[in-house]
N, C-alpha and C positions, 0 to 999 in steps of 0.2 A: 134498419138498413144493414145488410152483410158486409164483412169488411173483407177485401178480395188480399188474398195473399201473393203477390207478384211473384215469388218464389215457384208459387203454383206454377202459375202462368207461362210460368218460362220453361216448368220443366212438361205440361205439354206442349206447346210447342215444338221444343227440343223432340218429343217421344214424337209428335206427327211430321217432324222432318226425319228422322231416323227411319220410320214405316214408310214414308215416301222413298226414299233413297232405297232401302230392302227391296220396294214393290218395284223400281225403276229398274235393280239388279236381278229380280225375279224376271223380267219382263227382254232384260238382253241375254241371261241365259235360256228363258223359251226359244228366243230368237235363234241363238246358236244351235241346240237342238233340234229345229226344226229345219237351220239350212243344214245340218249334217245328215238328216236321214234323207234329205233331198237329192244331194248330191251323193247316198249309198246308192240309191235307189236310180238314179242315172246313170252312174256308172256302170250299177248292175245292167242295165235297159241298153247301153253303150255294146257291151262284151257281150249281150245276148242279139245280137242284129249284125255282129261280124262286121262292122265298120272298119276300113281299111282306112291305112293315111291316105291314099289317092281320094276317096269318098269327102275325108272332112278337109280337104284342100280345097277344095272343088266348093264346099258351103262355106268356105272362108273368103273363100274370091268373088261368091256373090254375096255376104257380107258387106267385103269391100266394095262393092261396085254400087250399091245401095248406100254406104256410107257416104259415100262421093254422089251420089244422084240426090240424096235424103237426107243428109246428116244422121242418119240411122245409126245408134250405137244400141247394142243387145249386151242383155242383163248373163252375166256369167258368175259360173261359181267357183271355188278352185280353191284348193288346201294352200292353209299355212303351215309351216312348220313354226312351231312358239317356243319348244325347245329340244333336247333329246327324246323325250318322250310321249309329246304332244303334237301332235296336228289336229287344226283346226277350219274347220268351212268358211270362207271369208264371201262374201258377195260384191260385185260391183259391175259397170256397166263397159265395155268396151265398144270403142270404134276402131274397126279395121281400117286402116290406110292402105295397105296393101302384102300381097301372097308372093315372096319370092320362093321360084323351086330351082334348086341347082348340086348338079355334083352326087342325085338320091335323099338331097336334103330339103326339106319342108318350111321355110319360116317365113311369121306373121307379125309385120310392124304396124303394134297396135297404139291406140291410148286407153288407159284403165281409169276409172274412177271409180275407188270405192264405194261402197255402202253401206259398208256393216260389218264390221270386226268385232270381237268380242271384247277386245281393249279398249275399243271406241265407242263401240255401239252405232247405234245409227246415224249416218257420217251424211248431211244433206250434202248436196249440188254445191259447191265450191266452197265448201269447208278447207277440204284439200286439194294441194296442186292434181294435178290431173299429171301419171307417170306415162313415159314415152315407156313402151315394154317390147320384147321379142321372144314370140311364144316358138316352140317347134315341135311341127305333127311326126311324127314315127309311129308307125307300128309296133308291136310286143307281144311277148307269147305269155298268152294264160295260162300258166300252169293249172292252177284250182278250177281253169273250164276244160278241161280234158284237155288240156294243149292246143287250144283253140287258140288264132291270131286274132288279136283285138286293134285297137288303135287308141293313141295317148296323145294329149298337150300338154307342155311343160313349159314352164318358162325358162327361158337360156340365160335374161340377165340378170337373174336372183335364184339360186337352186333351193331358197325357202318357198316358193311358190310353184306350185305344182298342178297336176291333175285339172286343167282347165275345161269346164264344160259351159259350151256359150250356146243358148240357147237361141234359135231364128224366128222363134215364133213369140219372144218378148220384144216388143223393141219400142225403141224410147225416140222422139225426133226432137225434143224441145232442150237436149243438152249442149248443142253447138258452142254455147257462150262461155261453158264451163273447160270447150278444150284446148 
């Protein structure tokens, strides 16, 4: 009969919780990398179709009206800023309340629930509070697209949250209870 050395035993364990943990960290930096070149590649698709803020006002307001008909919230992407010199792709789902325009200015009171931060990782359906936020559409000049005007969302009440693109053709109806 072999005599088991418990010392063993612990230190794999220890080693198959350590590979775990690695491959879990593997698995939310793919994550991160994959909503970053998503939301490159949007933005690029955004400034190549000349979208004006009158144009994404206008898909905010049916948004909104769908949000109110449907409980519809759409899955959006939008940077964080994490420090001076990082910004990061964050994902989560917004429902439009509604589109105020006044004065030349564009704003959208939304509710945000995240989904995936790279701090967090994948954040389900009421983990977190669900944020009351205010996004605003403006126009902007691209310089790098020949001085082409483009169109931006930003958030007004956190200047770490940026560059919003919310997508109409994801959309989620079963998060009501989450808002």
């Amino acid at each position: 009969m072999g005599v088991i050395n418990l010392h063993e035993r612990k230190d794999e364990h220890m080693d198959a919780t350590d590979l775990l943990n690695e491959y879990r960290n593997w698995q939310r930096f793919s994550r991160q990398e994959s909503l970053d070149r998503e939301h490159r590649g949007a933005v690029r698709k955004l400034a190549q179709s000349g979208a004006m803020a009158s144009r994404m006002a206008e898909s905010y307001r049916s948004m909104a009206s769908r949000g109110a008909s449907e409980s519809a919230c759409y899955r959006t992407l939008f940077k964080r800023r994490m420090d001076e010199d990082t910004d990061l792709t964050c994902e989560g789902w917004l429902f439009v309340r509604r589109v105020l325009s006044e004065g030349g200015t564009t704003r959208v009171r939304a509710t945000l629930l995240e989904s995936f931060t790279l701090p967090s990782g994948t954040i389900a359906p009421g983990t977190l509070e669900p944020q009351g936020i205010t996004l605003e559409i403006y126009d902007e000049l691209l310089v790098s697209q020949n001085m082409q005007v483009g169109c931006r969302v930003d958030r007004r009440d956190d200047e770490n949250d940026t560059r919003f693109l919310t997508f109409v053709d994801s959309v989620r109806g079963d998060l009501k209870a989450y808002l």
